[in-house]
C-alpha positions as CSV (number, residue, x, y, z in Angstrom):
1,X,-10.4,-9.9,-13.4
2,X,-7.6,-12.6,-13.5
3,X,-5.7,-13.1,-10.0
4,X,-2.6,-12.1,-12.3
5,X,-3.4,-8.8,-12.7
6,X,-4.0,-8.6,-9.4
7,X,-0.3,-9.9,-8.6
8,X,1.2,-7.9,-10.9
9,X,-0.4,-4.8,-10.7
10,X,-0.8,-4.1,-7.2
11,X,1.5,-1.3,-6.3
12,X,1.5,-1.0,-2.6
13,X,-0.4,-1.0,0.4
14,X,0.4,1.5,3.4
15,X,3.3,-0.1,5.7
16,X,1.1,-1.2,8.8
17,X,1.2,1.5,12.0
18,X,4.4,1.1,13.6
19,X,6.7,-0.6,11.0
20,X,7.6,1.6,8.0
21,X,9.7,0.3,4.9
22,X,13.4,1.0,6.5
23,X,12.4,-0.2,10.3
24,X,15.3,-1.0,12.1
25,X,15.8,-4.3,13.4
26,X,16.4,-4.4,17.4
27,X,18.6,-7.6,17.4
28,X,21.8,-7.5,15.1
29,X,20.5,-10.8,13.2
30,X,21.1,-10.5,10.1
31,X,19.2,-10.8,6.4
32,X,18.7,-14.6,6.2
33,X,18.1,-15.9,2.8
34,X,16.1,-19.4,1.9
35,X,13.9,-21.3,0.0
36,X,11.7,-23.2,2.1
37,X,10.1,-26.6,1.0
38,X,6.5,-26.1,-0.1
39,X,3.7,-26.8,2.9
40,X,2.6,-30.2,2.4
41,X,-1.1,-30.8,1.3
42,X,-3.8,-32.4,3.8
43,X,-6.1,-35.1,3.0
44,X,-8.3,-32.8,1.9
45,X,-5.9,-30.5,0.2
46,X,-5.4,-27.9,1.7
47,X,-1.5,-26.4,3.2
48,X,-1.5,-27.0,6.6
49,X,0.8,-24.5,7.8
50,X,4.2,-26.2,8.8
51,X,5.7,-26.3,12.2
52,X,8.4,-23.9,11.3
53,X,6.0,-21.2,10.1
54,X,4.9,-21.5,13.9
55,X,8.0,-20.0,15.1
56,X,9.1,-16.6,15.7
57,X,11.8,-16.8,13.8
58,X,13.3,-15.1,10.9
59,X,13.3,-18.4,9.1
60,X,9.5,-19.1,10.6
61,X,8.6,-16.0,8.8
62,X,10.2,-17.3,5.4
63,X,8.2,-20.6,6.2
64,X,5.1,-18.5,6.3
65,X,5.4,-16.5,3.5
66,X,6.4,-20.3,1.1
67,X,3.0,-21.7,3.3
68,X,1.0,-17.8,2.2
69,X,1.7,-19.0,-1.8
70,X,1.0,-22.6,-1.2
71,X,-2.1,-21.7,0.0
72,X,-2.9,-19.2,-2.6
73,X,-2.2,-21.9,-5.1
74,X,-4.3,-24.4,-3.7
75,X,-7.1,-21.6,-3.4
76,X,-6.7,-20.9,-6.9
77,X,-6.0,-25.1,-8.2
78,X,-9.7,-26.0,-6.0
79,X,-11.3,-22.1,-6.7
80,X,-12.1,-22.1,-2.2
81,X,-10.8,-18.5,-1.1
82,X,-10.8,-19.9,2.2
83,X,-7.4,-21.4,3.1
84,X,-6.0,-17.6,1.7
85,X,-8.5,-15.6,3.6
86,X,-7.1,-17.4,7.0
87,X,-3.4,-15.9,6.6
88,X,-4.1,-12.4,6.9
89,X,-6.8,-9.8,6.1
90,X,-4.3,-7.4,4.2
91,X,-5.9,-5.6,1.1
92,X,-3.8,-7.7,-1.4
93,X,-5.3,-11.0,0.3
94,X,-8.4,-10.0,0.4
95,X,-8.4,-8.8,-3.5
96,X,-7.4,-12.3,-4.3
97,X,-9.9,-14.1,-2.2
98,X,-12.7,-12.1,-3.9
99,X,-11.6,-12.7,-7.2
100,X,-11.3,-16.2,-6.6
101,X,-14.6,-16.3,-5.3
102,X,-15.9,-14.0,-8.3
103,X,-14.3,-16.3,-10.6
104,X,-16.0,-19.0,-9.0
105,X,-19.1,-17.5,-9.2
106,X,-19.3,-17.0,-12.5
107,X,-18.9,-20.9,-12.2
108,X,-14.9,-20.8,-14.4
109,X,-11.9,-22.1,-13.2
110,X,-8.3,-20.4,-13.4
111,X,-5.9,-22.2,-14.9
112,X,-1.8,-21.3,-15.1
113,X,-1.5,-21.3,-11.4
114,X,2.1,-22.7,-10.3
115,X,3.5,-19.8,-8.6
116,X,7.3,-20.5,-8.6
117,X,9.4,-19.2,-5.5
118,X,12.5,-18.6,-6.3
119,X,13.6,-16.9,-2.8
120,X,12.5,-15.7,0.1
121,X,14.9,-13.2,2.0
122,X,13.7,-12.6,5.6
123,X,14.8,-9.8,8.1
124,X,15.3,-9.9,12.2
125,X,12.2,-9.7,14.2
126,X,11.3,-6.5,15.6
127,X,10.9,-5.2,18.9
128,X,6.9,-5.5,18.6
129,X,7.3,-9.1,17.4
130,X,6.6,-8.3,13.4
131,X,9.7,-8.8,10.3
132,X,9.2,-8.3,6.7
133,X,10.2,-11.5,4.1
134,X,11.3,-10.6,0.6
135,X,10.1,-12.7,-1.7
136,X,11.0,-13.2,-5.6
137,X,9.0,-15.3,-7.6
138,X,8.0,-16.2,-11.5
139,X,4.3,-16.7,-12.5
140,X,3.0,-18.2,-15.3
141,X,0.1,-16.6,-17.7
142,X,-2.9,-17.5,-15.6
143,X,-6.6,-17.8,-17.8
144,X,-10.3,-18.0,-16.4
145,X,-12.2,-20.4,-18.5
146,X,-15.3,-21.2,-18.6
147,X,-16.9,-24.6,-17.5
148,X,-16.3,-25.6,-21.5
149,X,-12.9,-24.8,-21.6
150,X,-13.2,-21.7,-23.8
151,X,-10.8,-19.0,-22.2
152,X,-12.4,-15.9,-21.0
153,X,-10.1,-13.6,-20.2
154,X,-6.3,-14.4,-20.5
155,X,-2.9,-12.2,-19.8
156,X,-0.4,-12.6,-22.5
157,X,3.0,-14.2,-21.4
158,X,4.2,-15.4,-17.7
159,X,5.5,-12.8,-15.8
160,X,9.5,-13.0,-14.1
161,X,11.2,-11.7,-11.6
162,X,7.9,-10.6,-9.7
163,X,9.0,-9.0,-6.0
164,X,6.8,-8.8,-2.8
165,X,7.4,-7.2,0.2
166,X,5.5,-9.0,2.6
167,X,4.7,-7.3,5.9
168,X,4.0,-9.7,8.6
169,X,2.4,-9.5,12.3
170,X,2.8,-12.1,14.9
171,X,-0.5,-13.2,16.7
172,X,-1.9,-16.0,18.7
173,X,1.5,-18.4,18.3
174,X,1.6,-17.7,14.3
175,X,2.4,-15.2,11.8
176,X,-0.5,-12.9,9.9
177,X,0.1,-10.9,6.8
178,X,-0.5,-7.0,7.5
179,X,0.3,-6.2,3.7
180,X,1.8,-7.0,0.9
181,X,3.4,-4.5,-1.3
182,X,5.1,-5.2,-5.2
183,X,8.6,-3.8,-5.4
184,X,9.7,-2.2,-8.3
C-alpha cells in the first residue's frame, strides 16, 4: 500500500479520553495561525525537533506538528520508519511507519514525497496540558518502485487541500501525537 492512500484515506481515529473534537479551551488565547520553517536536518538526516516544538505553547504545538511532516518526509526520502515512530504511537503514525517499513521490505523505495504545508492553525492549550493544530497541506502522487525503477503501485494525480486534525499530548518536556484524524 502507498503511504498516500494511507494520508488520504484515513478517516478518523477516536479523539483521545478526555479531549473530544469541540473541547473548550481554559485560557481565552485565541486560534493562532502559522507556517512554521521546516525542522532543519542533522548530519545524519534526520529533523531534529526544534526548540520551539519544545514549548508548551500554542505556537510550540504548530512547530511540532511542521517537525511531525518533516520527519515523515525524511522517513519516507531514507525508507527508516524510525524518526516517525518517535513522535507519537497514534494509529495513523503507526500505519505509516509499517508501510514504510513494508515498502522497505520488499526492498522499493517511494518516491513523490514533498509533503507541502500550506498552514498550520493551532488552538489554546488545555487544562490537562494537550491542544489540537490544524493543519492543511498538498501532496504529490507518491509511487513505490522497485530497486529497477519500474513503478509498482502508483496513485493517479497529487492530492490538494488535504486537512488533518492533529491531536496532541504533552509529555516529558515535548509534545506526542495522540491521533490524527482527516477532515472532510
Amino acid at each position: 500500500m502507498v503511504l498516500l492512500a494511507l494520508m488520504v484515506g484515513c478517516t478518523s481515529e477516536d479523539p483521545p479520553a478526555g479531549l473530544p473534537p469541540s473541547a473548550p479551551s481554559t485560557t481565552e488565547t485565541p486560534t493562532v495561525t502559522t507556517t512554521p520553517a521546516p525542522t532543519t536536518p542533522t548530519a545524519t538526516g534526520a529533523p531534529t525537533v526544534p526548540a520551539e516544538a519544545r514549548q508548551q505553547t500554542p505556537d510550540g504545538a504548530a512547530a511540532f506538528v511542521q517537525h511531525w511532516f518533516d520527519s515523515l518526509t525524511y522517513s519516507w526520502n531514507v525508507m527508516d520508519s524510525a524518526p516517525i515512530r518517535a513522535l507519537g504511537e497514534c494509529l495513523t503514525c503507526v500505519q505509516f511507519a509499517e508501510t514504510i517499513d513494508s515498502v522497505d521490505a520488499r526492498g522499493n523505495h517511494l518516491e513523490g514525497n514533498q509533503i507541502g504545508v500550506r498552514n498550520l492553525s493551532s488552538n489554546a492549550i488545555l487544562e490537562d496540558g494537550s491542544t489540537f493544530v490544524t493543519a492543511l497541506f498538498d501532496a504529490p502522487m507518491q509511487n513505490e518502485v522497485d530497486p529497477q525503477g519500474v513503478v509498482v503501485e502508483t496513485i493517479e494525480g497529487a492530492v490538494t487541500d488535504i486537512q488533518y486534525f492533529f491531536d496532541l499530548a504533552w509529555t516529558s518536556q515535548t509534545w506526542k501525537v495522540t491521533s490524527i484524524r482527516l477532515i472532510e
